[in-house]
C-alpha positions as CSV (number, residue, x, y, z in Angstrom):
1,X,53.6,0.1,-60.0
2,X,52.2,-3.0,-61.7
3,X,48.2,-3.0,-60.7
4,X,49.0,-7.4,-59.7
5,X,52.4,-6.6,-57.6
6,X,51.4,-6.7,-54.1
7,X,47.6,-8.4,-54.5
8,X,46.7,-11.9,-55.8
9,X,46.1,-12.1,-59.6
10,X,42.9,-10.3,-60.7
11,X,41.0,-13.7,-60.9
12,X,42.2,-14.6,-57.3
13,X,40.7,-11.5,-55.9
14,X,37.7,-12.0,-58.1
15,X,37.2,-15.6,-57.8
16,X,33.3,-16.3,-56.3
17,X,32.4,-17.4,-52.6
18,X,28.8,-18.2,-53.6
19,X,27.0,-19.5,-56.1
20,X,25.0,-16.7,-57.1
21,X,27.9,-14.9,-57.5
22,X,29.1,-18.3,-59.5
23,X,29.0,-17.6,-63.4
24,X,27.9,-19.9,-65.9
25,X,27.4,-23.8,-65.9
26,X,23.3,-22.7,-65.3
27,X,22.8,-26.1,-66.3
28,X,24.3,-27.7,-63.5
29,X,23.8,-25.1,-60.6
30,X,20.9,-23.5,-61.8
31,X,17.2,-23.0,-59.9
32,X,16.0,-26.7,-59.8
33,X,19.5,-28.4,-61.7
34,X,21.6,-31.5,-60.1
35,X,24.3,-29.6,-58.2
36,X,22.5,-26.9,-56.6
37,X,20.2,-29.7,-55.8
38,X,22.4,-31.6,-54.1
39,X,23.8,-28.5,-51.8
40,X,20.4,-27.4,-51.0
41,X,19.6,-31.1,-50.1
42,X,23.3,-31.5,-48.2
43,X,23.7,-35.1,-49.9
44,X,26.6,-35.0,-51.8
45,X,28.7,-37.8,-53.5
46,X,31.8,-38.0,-55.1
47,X,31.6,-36.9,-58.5
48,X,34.6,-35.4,-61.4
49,X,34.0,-32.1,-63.1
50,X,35.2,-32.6,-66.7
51,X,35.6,-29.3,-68.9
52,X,38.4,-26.9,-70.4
53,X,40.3,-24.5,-68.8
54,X,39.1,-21.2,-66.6
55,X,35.4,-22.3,-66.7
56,X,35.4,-22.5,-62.6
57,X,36.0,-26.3,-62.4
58,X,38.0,-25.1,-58.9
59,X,36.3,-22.6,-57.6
60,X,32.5,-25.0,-57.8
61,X,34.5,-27.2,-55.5
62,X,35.4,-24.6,-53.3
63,X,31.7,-23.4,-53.0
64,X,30.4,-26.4,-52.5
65,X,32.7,-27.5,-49.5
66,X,32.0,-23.8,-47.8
67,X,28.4,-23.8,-48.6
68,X,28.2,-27.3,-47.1
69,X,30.9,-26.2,-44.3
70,X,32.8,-29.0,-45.2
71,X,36.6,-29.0,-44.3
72,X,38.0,-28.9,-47.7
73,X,41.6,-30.6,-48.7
74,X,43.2,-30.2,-52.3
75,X,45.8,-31.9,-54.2
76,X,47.4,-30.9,-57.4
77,X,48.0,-34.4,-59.7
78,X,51.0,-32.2,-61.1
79,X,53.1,-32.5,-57.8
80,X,51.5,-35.2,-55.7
81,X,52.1,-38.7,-55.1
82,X,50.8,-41.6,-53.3
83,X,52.4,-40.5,-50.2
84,X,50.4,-37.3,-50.4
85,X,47.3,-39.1,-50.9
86,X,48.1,-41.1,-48.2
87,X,48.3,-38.5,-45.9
88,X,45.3,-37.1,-46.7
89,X,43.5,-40.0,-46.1
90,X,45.4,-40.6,-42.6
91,X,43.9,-37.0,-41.5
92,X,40.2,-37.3,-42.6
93,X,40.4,-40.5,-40.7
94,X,41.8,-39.0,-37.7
95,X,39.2,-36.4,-38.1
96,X,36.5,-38.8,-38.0
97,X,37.5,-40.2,-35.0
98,X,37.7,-37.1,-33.0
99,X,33.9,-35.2,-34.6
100,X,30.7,-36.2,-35.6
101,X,31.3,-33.5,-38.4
102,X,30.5,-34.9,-41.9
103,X,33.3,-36.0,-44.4
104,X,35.2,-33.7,-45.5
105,X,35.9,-32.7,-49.2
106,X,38.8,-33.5,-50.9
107,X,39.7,-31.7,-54.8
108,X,42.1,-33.3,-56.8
109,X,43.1,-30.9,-59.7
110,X,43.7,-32.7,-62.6
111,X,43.4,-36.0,-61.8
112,X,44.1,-37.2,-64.7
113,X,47.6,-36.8,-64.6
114,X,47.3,-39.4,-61.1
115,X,48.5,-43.0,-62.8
116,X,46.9,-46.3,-61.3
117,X,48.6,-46.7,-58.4
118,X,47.5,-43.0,-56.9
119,X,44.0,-43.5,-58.2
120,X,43.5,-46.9,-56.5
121,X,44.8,-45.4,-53.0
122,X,41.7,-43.4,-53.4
123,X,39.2,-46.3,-53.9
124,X,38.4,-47.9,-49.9
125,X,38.8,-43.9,-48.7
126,X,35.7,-43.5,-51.2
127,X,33.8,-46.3,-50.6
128,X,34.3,-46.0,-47.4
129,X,33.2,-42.3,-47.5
130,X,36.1,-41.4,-45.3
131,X,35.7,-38.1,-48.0
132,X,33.7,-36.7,-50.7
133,X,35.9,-36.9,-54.1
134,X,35.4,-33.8,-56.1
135,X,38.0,-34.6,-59.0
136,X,38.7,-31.9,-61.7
137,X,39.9,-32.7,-65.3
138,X,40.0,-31.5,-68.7
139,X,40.6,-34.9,-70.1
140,X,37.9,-37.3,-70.9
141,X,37.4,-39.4,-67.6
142,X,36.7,-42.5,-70.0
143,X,40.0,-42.7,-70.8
144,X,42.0,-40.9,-68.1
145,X,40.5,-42.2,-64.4
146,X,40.3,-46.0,-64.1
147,X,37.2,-47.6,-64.0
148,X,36.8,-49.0,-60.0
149,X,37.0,-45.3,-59.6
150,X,35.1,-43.5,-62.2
151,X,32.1,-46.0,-61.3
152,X,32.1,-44.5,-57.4
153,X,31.7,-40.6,-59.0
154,X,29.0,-39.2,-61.3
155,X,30.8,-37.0,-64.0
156,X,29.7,-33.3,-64.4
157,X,30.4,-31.8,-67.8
158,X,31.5,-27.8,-67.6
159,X,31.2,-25.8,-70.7
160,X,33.5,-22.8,-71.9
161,X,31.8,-19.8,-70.9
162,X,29.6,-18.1,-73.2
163,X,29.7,-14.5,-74.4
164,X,26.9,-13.3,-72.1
165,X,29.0,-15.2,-69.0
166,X,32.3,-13.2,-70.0
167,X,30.9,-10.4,-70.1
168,X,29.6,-10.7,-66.7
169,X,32.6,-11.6,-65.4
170,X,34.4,-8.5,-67.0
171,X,31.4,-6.0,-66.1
172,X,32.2,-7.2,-62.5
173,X,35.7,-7.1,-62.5
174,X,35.7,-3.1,-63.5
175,X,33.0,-2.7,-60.6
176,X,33.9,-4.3,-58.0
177,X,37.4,-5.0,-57.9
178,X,39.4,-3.4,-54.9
179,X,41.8,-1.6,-57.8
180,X,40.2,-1.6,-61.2
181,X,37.1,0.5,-60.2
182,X,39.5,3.0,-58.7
183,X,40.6,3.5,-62.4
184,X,39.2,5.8,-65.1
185,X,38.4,2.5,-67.7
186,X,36.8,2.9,-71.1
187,X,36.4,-0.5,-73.2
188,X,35.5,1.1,-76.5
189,X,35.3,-2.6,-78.1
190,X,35.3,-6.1,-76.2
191,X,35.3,-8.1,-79.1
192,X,39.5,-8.8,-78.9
193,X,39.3,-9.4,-75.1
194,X,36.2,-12.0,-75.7
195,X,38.1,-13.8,-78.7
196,X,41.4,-14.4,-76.9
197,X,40.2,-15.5,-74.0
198,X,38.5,-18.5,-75.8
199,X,35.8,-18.9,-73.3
200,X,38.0,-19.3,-70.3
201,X,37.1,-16.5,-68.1
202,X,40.2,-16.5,-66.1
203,X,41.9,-16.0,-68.9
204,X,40.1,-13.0,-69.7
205,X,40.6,-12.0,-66.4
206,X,44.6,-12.4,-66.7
207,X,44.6,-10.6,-70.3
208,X,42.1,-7.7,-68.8
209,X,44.6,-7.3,-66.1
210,X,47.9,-7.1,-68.7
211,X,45.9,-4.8,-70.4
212,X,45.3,-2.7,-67.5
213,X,49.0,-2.6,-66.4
214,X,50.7,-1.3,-69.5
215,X,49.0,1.7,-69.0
216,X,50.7,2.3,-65.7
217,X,50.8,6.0,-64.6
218,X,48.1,6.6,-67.2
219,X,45.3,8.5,-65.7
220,X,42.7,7.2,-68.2
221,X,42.6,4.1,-69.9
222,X,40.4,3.3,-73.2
223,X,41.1,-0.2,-74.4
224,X,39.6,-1.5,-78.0
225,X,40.7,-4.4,-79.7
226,X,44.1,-2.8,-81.7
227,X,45.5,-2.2,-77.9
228,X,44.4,-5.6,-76.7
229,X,46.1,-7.2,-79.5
230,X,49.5,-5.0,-79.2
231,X,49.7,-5.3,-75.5
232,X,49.2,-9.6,-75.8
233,X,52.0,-9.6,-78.3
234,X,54.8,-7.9,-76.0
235,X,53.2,-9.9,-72.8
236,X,52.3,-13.3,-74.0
237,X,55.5,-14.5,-75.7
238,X,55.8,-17.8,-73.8
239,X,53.8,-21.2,-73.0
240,X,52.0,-21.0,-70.0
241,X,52.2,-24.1,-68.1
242,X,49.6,-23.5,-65.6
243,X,47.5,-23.7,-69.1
244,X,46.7,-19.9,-69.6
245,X,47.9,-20.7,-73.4
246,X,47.5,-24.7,-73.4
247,X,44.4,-24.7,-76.2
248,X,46.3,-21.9,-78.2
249,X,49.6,-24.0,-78.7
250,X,47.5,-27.1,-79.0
251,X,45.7,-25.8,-81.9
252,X,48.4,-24.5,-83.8
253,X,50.1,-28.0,-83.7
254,X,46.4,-29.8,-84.9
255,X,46.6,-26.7,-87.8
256,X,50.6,-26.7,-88.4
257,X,50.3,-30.9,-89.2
258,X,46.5,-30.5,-91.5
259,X,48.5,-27.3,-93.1
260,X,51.5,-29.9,-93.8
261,X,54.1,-27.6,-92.4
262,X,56.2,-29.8,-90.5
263,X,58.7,-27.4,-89.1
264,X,56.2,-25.7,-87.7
265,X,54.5,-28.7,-86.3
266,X,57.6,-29.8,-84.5
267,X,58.2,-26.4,-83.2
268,X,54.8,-26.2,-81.4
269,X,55.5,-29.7,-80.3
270,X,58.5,-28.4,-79.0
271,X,57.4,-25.7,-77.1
272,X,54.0,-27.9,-75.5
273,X,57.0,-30.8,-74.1
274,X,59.6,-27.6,-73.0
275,X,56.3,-26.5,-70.9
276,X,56.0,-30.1,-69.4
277,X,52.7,-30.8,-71.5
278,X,51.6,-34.2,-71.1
279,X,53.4,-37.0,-73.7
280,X,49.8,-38.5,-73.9
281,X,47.8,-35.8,-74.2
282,X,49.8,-35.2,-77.4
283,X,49.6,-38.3,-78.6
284,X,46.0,-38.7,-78.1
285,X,45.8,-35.3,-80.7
286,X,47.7,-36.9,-82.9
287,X,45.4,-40.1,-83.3
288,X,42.3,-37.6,-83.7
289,X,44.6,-35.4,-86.3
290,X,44.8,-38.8,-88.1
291,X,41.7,-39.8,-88.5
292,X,40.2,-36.5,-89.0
293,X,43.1,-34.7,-90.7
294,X,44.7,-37.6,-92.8
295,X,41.8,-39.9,-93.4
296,X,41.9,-42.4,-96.4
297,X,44.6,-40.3,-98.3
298,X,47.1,-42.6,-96.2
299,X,45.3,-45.2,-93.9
300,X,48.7,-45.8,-92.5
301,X,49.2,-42.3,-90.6
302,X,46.4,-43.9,-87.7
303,X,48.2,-47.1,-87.1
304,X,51.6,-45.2,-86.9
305,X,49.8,-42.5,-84.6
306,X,48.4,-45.5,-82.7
307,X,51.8,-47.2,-82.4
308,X,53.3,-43.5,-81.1
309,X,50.6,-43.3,-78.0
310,X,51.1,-47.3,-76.8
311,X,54.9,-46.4,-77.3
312,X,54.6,-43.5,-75.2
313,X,52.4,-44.9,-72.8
314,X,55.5,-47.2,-72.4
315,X,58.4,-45.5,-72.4
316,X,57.7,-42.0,-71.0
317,X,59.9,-38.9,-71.1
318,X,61.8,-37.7,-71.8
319,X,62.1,-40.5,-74.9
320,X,58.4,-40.3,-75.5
321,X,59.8,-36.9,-77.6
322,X,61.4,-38.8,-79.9
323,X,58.2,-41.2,-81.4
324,X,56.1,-37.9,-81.1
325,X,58.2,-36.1,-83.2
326,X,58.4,-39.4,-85.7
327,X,54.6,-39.5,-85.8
328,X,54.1,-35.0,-86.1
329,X,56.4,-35.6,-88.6
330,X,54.7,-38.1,-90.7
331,X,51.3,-36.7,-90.8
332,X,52.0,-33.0,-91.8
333,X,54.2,-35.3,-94.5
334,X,51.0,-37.0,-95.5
335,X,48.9,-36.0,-98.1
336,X,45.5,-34.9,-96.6
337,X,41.4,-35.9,-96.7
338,X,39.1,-35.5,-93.9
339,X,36.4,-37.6,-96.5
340,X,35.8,-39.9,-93.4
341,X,35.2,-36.6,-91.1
342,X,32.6,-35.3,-93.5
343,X,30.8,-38.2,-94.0
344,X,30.3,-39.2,-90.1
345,X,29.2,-35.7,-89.4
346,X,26.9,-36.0,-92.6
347,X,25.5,-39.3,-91.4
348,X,24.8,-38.1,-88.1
349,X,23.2,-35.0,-89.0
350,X,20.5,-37.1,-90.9
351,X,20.3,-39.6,-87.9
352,X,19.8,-36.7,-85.6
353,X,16.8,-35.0,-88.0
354,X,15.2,-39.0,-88.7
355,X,16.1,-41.5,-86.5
356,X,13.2,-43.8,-86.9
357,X,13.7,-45.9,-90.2
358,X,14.0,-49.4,-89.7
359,X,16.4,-52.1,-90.8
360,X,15.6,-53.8,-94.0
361,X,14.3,-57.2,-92.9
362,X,16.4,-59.0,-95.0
363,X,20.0,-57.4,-93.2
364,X,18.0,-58.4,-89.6
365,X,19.4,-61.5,-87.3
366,X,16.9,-64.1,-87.6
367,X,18.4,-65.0,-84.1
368,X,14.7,-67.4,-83.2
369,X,12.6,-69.5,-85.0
370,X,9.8,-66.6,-84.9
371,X,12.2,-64.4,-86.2
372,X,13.2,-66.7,-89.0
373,X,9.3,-67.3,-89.9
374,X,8.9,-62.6,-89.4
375,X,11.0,-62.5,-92.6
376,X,14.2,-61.9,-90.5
377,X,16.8,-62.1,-92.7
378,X,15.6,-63.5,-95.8
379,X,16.4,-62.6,-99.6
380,X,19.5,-61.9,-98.1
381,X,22.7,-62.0,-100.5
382,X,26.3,-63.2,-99.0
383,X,28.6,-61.0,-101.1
384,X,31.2,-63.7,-101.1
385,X,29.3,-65.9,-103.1
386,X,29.2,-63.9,-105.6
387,X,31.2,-63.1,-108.5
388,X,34.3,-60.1,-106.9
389,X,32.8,-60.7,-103.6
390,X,30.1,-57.8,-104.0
391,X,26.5,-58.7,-105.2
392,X,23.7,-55.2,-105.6
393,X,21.6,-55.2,-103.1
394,X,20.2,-52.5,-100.9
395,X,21.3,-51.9,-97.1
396,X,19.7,-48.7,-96.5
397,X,16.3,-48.2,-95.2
398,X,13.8,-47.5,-97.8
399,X,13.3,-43.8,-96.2
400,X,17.4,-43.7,-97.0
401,X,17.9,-45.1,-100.1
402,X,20.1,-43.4,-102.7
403,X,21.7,-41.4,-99.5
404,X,25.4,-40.5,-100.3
405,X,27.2,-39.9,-97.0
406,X,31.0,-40.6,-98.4
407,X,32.4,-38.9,-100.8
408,X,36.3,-39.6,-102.0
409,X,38.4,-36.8,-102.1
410,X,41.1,-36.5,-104.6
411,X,44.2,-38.3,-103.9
412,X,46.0,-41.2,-104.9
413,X,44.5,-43.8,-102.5
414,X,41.0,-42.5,-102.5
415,X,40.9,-42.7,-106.1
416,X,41.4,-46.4,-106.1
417,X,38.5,-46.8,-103.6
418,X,36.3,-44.4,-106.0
419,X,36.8,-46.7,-108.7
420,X,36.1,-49.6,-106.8
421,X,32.7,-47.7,-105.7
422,X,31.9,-46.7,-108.9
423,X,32.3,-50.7,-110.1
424,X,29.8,-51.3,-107.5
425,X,27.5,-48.6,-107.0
426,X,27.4,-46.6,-110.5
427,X,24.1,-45.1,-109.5
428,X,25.8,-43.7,-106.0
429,X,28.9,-43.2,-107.9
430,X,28.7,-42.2,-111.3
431,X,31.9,-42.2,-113.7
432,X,31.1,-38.7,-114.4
433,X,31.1,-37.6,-110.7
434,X,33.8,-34.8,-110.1
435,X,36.4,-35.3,-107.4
């Protein structure tokens, strides 16, 4: 008999009920950090947990509401609608009228699949503090929960679970779980469980309990990474579209279109829209994969990927398949730099190590007369006075001078902007530079 056929999943019946038993985010509900602080306190606001899969976005929620002995509503922004949110509403406000019990939590998972007209049926009920919002996401709440809204809630980021948490989490599971620690279980090597799991820990939960089960009427079971790795590949042939595989097929789309395989970018697009993946979210990808992927070898790949989000944005599904296959298409087609990557990382690296340099006075606004009699400004040069628009002068801060952050890679666009560079800047870029 399968060890999951008659019990909740493995990371149900392991899922915490307290936040010592919680594991990982120490830097939230840690001894003396900003959640525990505000359970211990009992003054709690609305606020969005933002982070990937399986880090415990849910369950926090949960612990909060019972260690606070708050009634606790959810909502799923997969399956509910205005009416839904409606009704929640209606029933806190019935509550209130009827206790002198404090508001009660409400969890929206994934919220930001809820479009405008959900989110603003949650504004008066949380100004009103009819409810405390706890709103879980693992899209950027910048872009994703409308502003009126986001502005009422603090935003929590959760991180993937580090090895030491993961290893908790499976040391626990084969202790203390109703069937596992009834089993004879050897894990001669971890490593395999750790690295598919992708620091999601109910993930590693779901592959421990696969695992497990295909050694059904086995009375001892020793599992190292060759057996992990076999037993995913006969269980994990498919999408999972409660997310269990959502980063996986993700990245093998980002890697398909920078490895300019397009069949095999449009198959992974293929299977993340047959699994109901967000148009958007795929879109949004495909701007980054752009930028970071395609760069200056074809400037036009980021308006076109632009154009494909606004025209998804519009349209929907199921068209919306039809401009994101135009735009995967057309960037694994595109030759390939990530110049512009490297050189932001590169500049921000040396920002992070010296961030004090100052401006060159004569690149300051000399916005007041003080200013203007500082030095603010003066000596310097407008390039399109000049002979070619460009006239040498230095912009970078004495300390920085002779810093080369960009460096063109060789293709047929980027070689027209070396030259250019090495017209104006032979000292940054000299004719003999390779590349």
């Amino acid at each position: 008999m399968a060890i999951n056929s008659i019990l909740p999943p493995l990371p149900e019946r392991m899922r915490p009920a307290t936040l010592d038993e919680y594991v990982g985010q120490q830097h939230l509900v840690g001894k003396g950090c900003i959640l525990r602080n505000m359970i211990e306190s009992g003054n709690i606001s609305s606020f969005i947990l933002w982070g990937p899969p399986g880090v415990g976005k849910t369950t926090l929620a949960r612990i909060i509401a019972t260690s606070l002995q708050r009634e606790f509503y959810t909502l799923s922004a997969v399956n509910s609608g205005v009416k839904d949110v409606r009704d929640v509403i209606e029933k806190a406000q019935g509550r209130s009228l009827f206790s002198q019990a404090q508001a009660p939590v409400l969890f929206i998972d994934e919220i930001h699949r809820f479009n405008k007209a959900q989110q603003d049926a949650l504004l008066g009920a949380v100004e009103q503090g009819v409810f405390v919002l706890i709103g879980a996401t693992t899209e950027n709440p910048s872009f994703e929960v409308i502003s009126p809204l986001l502005s009422r809630c603090q935003v929590f980021v959760l991180k993937s679970l580090e090895a030491n948490d993961l290893q908790q989490l499976l040391d626990r599971a084969l202790h203390n779980d109703c069937l596992l620690r009834e089993k004879n279980i050897t894990i001669k090597d971890s490593s395999a469980l750790m690295r598919h799991s992708g620091g999601d820990g109910r993930k590693l939960l779901n592959i421990l309990e696969i695992v497990v089960d295909s050694f059904a009427g086995h009375k001892e079971i020793v599992i190292d990474n060759d057996v992990v790795n076999e037993c995913l590949q006969q269980n994990i042939a498919v999408y999972d579209k409660n997310g269990e595989m959502h980063y996986d097929i993700i990245s093998a789309f980002i890697k398909s279109i920078r490895g300019s395989d397009p069949n095999a970018a449009v198959y992974y697009l293929a299977r993340m829209l047959d699994a109901g993946e967000d148009p958007l979210f795929i879109a949004r990808r495909l701007c980054i994969s752009a930028s970071e992927d395609v760069g200056l070898a074809n400037p036009n790949a980021l308006l076109i990927a632009d154009s494909c989000f606004r025209i998804c944005h519009n349209i929907g599904m199921p068209e919306a398949r039809i401009p994101l296959a135009e735009c995967t298409v057309y960037l694994a087609s595109s030759p390939k730099s990530n110049s512009a990557y490297l050189a932001i990382n590169a500049a921000l690296e040396d920002v992070h190590a010296d961030s004090s340099p100052s401006v060159p006075l004569h690149l300051r606004n000399a916005a007041t007369k003080l200013l203007d009699e500082l030095g603010y400004g003066q000596d310097y040069r407008y390039a399109h006075d000049y002979p070619g628009h460009f006239v040498d002068q230095e912009f970078m801060p004495k300390e920085k001078v002779g810093k080369v952050f960009y460096e063109p890679a060789p293709n047929a666009h980027e070689d027209r902007l070396k030259a250019y560079l090495q017209a104006c800047w032979p000292k940054y870029y000299p004719k003999s530079q390779k590349g």
